[in-house]
MARDOZA-739461 format. One record per residue (C-alpha): residue in one letter; x, z, y. Coordinates in nm, 3 decimals. Layout:
REC r    east      up   north
REC a       X       Z       Y
...
This chain:
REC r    east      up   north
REC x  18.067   5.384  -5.468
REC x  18.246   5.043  -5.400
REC x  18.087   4.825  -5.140
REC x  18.071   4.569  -5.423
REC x  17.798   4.758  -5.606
REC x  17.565   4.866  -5.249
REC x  17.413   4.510  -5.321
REC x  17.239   4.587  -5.604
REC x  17.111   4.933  -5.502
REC x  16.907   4.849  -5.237
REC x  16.788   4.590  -5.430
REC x  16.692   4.863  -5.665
REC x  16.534   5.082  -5.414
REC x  16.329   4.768  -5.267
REC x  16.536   4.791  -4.927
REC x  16.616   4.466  -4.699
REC x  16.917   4.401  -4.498
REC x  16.931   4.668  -4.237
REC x  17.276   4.569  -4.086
REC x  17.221   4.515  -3.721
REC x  16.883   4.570  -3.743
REC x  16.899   4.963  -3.651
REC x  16.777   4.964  -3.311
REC x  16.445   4.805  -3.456
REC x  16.409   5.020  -3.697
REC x  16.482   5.316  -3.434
REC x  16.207   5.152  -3.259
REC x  15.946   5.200  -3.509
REC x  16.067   5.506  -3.646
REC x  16.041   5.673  -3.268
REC x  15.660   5.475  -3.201
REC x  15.504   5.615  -3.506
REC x  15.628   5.966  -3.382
REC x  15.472   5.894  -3.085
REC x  15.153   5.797  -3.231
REC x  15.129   6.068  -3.462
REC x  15.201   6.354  -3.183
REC x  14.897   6.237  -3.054
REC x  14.710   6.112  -3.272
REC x  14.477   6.417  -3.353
REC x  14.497   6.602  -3.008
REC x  14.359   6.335  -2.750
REC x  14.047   6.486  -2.715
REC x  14.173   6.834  -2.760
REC x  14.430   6.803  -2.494
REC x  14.146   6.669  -2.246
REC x  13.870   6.905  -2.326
REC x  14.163   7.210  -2.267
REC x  14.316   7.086  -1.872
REC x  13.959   6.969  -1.800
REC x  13.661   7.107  -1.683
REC x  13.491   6.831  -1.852
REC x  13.247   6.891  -2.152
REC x  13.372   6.745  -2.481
REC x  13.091   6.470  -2.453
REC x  13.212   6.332  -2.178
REC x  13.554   6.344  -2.294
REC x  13.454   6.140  -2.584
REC x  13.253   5.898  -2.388
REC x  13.573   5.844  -2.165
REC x  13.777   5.785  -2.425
REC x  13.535   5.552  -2.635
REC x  13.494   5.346  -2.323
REC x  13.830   5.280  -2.231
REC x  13.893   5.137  -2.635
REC x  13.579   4.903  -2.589
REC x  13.725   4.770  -2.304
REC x  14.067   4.730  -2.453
REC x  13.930   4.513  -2.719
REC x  13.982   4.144  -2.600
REC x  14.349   4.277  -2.527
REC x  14.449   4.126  -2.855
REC x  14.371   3.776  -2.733
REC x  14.529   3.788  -2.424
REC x  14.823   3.898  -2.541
REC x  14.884   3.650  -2.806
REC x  14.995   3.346  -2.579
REC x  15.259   3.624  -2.459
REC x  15.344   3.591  -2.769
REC x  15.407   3.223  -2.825
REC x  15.534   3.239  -2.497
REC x  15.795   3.512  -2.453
REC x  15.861   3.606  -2.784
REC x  15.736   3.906  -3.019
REC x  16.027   4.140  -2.880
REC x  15.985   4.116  -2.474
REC x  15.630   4.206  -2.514
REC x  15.647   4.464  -2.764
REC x  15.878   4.680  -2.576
REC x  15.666   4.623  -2.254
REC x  15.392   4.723  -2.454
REC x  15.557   5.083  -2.529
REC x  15.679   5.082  -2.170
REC x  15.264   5.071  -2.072
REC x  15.231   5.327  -2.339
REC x  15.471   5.579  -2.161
REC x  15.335   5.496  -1.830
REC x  15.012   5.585  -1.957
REC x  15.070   5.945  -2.152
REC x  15.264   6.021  -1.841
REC x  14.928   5.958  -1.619
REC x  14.735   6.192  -1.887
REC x  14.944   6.452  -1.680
REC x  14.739   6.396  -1.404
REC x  14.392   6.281  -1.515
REC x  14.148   6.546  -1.436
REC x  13.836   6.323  -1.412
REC x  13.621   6.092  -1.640
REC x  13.727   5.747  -1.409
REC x  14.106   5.925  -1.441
REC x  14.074   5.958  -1.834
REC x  13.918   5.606  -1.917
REC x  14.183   5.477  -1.690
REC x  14.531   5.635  -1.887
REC x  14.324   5.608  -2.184
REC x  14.274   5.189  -2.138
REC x  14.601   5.196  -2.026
REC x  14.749   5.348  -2.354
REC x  14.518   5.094  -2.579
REC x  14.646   4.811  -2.415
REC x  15.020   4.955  -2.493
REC x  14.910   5.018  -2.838
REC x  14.737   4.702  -2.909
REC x  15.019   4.476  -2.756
REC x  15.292   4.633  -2.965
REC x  15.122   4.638  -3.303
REC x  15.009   4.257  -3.202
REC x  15.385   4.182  -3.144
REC x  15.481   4.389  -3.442
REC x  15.436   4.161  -3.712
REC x  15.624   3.908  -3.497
REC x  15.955   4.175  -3.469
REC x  15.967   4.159  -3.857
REC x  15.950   3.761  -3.848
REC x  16.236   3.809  -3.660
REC x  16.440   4.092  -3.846
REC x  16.376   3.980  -4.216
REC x  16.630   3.726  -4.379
REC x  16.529   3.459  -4.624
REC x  16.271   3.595  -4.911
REC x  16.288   3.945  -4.796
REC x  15.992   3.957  -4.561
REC x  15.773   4.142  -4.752
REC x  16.047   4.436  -4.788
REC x  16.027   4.431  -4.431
REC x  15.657   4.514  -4.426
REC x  15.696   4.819  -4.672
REC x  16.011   4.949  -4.497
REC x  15.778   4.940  -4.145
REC x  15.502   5.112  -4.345
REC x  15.719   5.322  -4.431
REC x  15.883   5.400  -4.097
REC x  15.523   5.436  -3.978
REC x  15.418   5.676  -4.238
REC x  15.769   5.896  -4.171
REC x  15.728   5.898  -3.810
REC x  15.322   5.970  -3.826
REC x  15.391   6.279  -4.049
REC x  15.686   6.408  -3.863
REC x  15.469   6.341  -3.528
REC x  15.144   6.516  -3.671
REC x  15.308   6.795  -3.795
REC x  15.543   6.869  -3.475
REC x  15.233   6.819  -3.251
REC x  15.062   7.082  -3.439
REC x  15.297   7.290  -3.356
REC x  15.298   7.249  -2.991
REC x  14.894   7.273  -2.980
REC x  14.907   7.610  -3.136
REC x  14.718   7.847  -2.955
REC x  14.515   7.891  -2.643
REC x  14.747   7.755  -2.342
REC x  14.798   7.452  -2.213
REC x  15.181   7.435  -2.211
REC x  15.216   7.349  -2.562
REC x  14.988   7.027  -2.507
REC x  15.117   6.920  -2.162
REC x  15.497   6.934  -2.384
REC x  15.316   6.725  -2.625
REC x  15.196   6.488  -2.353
REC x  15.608   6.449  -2.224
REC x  15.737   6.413  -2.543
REC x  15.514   6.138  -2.652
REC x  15.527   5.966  -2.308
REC x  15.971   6.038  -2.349
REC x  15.931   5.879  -2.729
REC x  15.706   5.536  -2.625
REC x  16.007   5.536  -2.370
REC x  16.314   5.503  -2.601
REC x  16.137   5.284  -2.806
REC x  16.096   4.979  -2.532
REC x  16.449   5.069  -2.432
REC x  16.574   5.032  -2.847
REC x  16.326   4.704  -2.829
REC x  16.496   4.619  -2.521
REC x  16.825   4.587  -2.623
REC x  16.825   4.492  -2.961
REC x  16.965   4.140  -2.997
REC x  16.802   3.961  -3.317
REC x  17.001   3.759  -3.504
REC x  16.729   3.488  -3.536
REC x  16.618   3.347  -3.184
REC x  16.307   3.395  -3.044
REC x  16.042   3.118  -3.068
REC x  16.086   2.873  -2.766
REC x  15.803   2.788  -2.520
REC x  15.511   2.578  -2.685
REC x  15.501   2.391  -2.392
REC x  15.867   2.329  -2.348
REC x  15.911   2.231  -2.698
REC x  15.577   1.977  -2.624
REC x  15.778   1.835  -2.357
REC x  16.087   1.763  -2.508
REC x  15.869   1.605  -2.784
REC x  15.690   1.394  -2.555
REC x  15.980   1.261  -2.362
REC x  16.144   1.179  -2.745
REC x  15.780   1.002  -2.791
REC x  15.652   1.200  -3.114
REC x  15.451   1.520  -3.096
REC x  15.541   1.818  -3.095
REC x  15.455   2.114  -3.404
REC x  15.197   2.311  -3.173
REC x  15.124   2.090  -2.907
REC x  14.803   1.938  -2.990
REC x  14.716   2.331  -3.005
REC x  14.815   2.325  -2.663
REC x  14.627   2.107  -2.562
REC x  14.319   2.196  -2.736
REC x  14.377   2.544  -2.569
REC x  14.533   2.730  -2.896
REC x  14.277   2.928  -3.008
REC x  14.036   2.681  -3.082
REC x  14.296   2.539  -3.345
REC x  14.325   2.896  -3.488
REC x  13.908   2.936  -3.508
REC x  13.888   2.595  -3.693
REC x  14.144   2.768  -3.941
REC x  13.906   2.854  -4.201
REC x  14.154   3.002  -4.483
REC x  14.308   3.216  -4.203
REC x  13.992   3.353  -4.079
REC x  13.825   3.416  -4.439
REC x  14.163   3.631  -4.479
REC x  14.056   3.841  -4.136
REC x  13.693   3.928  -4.275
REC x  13.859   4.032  -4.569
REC x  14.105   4.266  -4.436
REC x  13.798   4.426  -4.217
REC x  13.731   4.598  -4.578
REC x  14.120   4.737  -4.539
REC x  14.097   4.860  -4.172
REC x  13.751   5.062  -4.247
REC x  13.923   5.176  -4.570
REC x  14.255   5.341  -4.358
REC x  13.967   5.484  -4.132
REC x  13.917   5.764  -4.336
REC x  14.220   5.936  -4.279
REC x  14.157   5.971  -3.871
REC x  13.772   5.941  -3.922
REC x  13.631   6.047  -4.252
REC x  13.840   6.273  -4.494
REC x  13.790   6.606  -4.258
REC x  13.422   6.590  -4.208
REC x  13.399   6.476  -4.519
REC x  13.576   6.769  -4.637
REC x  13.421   7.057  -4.394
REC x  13.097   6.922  -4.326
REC x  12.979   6.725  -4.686
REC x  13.171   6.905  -4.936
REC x  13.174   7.276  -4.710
REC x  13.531   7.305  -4.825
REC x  13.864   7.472  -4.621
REC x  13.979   7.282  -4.348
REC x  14.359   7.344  -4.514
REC x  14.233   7.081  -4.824
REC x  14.232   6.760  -4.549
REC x  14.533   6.889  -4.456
REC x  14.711   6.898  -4.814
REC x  14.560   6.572  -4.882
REC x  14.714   6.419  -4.552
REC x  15.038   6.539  -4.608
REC x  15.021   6.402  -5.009
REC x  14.936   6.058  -4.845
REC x  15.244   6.064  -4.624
REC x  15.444   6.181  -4.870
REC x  15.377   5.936  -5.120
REC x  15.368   5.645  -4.923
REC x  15.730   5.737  -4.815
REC x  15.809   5.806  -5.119
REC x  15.701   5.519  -5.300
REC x  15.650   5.201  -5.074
REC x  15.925   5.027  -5.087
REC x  15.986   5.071  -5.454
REC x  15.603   4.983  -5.519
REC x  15.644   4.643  -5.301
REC x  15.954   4.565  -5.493
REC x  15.759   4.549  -5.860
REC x  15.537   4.352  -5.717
REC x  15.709   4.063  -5.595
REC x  15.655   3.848  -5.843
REC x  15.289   3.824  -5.818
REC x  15.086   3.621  -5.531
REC x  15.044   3.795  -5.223
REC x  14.619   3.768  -5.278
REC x  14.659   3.887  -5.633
REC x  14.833   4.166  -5.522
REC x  14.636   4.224  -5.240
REC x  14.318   4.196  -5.418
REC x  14.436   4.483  -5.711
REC x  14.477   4.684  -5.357
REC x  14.109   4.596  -5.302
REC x  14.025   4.708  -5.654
REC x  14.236   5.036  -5.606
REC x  14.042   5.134  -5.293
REC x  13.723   5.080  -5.496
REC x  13.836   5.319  -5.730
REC x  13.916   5.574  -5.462
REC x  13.612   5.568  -5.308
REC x  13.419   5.602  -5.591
REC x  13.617   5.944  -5.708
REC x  13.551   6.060  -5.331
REC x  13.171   6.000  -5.398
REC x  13.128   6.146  -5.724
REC x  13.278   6.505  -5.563
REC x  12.955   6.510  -5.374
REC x  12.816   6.591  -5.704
REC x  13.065   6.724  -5.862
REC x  13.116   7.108  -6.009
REC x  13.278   7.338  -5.796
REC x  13.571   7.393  -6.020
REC x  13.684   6.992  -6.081
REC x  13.656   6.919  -5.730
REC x  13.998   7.053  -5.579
REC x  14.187   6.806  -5.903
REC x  13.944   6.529  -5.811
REC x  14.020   6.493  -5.457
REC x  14.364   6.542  -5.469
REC x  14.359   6.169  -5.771
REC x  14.111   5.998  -5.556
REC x  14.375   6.011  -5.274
REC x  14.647   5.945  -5.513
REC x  14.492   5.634  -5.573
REC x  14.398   5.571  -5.254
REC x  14.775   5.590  -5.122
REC x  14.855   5.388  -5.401
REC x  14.614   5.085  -5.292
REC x  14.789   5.165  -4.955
REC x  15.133   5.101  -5.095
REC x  15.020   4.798  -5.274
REC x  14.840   4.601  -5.077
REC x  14.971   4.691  -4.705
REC x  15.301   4.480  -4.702
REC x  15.145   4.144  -4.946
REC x  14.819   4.196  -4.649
REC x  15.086   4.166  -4.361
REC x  15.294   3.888  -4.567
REC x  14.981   3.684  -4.578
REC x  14.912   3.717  -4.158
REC x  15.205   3.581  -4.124
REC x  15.264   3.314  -4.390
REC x  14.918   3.134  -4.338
REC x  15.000   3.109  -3.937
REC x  15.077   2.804  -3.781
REC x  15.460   2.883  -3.677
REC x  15.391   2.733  -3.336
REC x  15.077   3.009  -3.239
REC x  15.159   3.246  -3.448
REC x  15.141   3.464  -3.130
REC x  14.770   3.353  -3.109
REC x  14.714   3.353  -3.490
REC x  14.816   3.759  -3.487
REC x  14.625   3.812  -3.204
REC x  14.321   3.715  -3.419
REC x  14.447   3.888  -3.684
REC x  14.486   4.206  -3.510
REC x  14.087   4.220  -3.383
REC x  14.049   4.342  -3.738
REC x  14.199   4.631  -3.674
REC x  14.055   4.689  -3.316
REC x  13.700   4.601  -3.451
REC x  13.723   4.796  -3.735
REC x  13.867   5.109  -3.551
REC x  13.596   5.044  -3.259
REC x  13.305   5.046  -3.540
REC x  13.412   5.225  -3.766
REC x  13.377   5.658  -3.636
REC x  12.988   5.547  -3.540
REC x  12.926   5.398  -3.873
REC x  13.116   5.608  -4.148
REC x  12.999   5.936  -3.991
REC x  12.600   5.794  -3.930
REC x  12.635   5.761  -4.279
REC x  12.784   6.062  -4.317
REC x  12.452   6.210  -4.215
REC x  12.204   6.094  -4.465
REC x  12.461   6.217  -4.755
REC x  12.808   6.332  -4.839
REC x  12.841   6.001  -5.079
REC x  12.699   5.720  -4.814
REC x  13.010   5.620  -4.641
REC x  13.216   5.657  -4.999
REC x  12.971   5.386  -5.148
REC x  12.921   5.173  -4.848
REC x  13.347   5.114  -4.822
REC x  13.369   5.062  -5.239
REC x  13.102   4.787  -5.162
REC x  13.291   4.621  -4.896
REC x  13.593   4.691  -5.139
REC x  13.488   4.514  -5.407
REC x  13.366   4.248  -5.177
REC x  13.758   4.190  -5.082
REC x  13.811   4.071  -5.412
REC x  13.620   3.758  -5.440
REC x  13.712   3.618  -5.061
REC x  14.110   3.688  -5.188
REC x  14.064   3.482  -5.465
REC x  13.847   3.203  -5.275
REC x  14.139   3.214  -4.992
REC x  14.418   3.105  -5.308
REC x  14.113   2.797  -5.371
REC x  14.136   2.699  -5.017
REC x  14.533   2.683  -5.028
């Protein structure tokens, strides 16, 4: 193959311009296996080198993400500050500081502690994330950015999840205190790739620098009357960019069932094998990776809401095959499950990238830091509220939380078409 014709297969495959870009993408390929090595095994890693009961492990662990939550906000001025990069990778820094301190957390204060510290690590990255692809993606390709991260995310997830299995195996503790090093050893290459990596497009410059030179040239400034209003106030006046944050609260409670919903569901509602949440994990990281970048590619054509809102209408239609199992025979169930989360991961690989497009493209360029930061309580509201709510509704039928997230679906769709009236 001639370099001539490597052009036109990546545009094929939906890929954007990786070249020099490899240490970011290193960086998000080694977070997400991070994430997903611990993802599942928090609470089972505590409730093993503890003497603590699981309730109290849970309560520990719940606390120290309610507290995280206004982390979002405060980091966002970092953000318009510093640039997306610097505080990413001291975000992952935090986060291997933290899984290193799980080594030695032995009491509730000691878990809520490591626990607030990781959130904060978490939140300030994925905050700054959005920024990193601002940075990475060259003209028109932005949104191949987004689906190559998802993808990333997915890979690294899956390879994470599956290794940490692996390591939890069994009755010792040696397998999960590996797990524990390995994560803390990952989030630690990842701020060093984040680090180092040298972006060809420069990072934003100081609001307040850029007000002054402004000022002294007598004209003002793109972002400093947001300075001077205090920045967030401009973003909460913003009412097209906060109509699109309600409506991706629909999205975050929707990617709650896979770390909330689909193995109760599964076990507890439907009284199937614990192995079926497992197949249907590994189908959704599978075909994400698999298709996401191809997917994103079709769809470029369209308006990021449209596409967005058939996401929306996808979801809907997932939610509603997950309901009807509940009543469902015995032998259609299996084949039913398995297309409802076909669908699902399709909504996921159609509307994830146009959703993150949209953050970014409705942000004033001068707080974007701030505008993300607003955009990102989405997630940590909807991950905060979202395990009490889907499985209290959990308990007054297998269908309840199904129904109640095809509402809010289907509620997506008008606000997405209301937020193209606003523009």
């Amino acid at each position: 193959m001639t370099t001539a014709t490597l052009p036109p297969l990546r545009d094929r495959l939906g890929l954007p311009e990786t070249a020099g870009r490899h240490r970011l993408i290193g960086a998000h390929l080694v977070d997400s296996l991070g994430t997903g090595l611990i993802l599942a095994f928090t609470l089972v890693y505590f409730a093993r080198t503890t003497s603590l009961t699981l309730a109290a492990i849970g309560a520990a662990v719940s606390t120290a993400r309610l507290v995280a939550l206004p982390t979002a906000i405060a980091v966002g001025p970092l953000i318009d500050r510093y640039g997306a990069r610097p505080v990413a990778a001291c975000g992952n820094a935090l986060s291997a500081l933290a899984y290193g301190g799980f080594l030695l957390a032995g009491q509730v204060w000691q878990i809520v502690l490591v626990c607030l510290l990781a959130q904060i690590g978490h939140v300030s990255y994925w905050t700054s994330s959005t920024g990193l692809v601002v940075l990475a993606s060259a003209e028109g390709e932005r949104t191949r950015w987004f689906a190559l991260v998802q993808t990333l995310r997915n890979t690294g997830m899956g390879l994470g999840g599956a290794l940490g299995a692996v390591l939890v195996a069994g009755d010792g503790t040696g397998g999960l205190r590996a797990l524990v090093v390995l994560n803390a050893a990952s989030y630690a290459v990842a701020a060093g790739l984040l680090a180092s990596w040298r972006p060809a497009a420069a990072e934003p410059a100081e609001p307040t620098a850029s007000a002054a030179s402004a000022a002294a040239a007598g004209r003002t400034a793109p972002g400093a009357e947001g300075q001077r209003d205090g920045g967030y106030r401009a973003v909460l006046r913003d009412r097209r960019y906060l109509l699109l944050v309600v409506v991706h609260l629909a999205f975050v409670f929707g990617s709650m069932i896979i770390s909330m919903l689909l193995a109760v569901y599964l076990t507890e509602g439907l009284h199937r094998e614990a192995w079926l949440a497992g197949s249907l994990l590994v189908l959704n990281g599978v075909q994400v990776v698999l298709t996401q970048n191809a997917v994103a590619r079709r769809l470029e054509r369209f308006r990021p809401t449209r596409v967005v809102a058939a996401g929306a209408l996808l979801n809907a239609l997932s939610f509603g095959l997950f309901a009807l199992m509940a009543a469902a025979p015995g032998w259609i169930v299996t084949a039913g499950l398995f297309t409802a989360m076909a669908v699902f991961n399709l909504a996921e690989t159609v509307a994830t990238p146009y959703a993150e497009e949209l953050s970014v493209s409705l942000a004033d360029p001068a707080r974007r830091g701030r505008y993300l930061a607003v955009y990102q309580l989405s997630w940590n509201t909807g991950q905060a509220v979202a395990p009490a709510l889907l499985t209290l509704l959990l308990s007054h039928g297998a269908a309840w939380p199904w129904l109640f997230l095809l509402v809010l679906s289907l509620a997506a769709v008008p606000g997405l078409l209301r937020l193209e009236r606003l523009g």
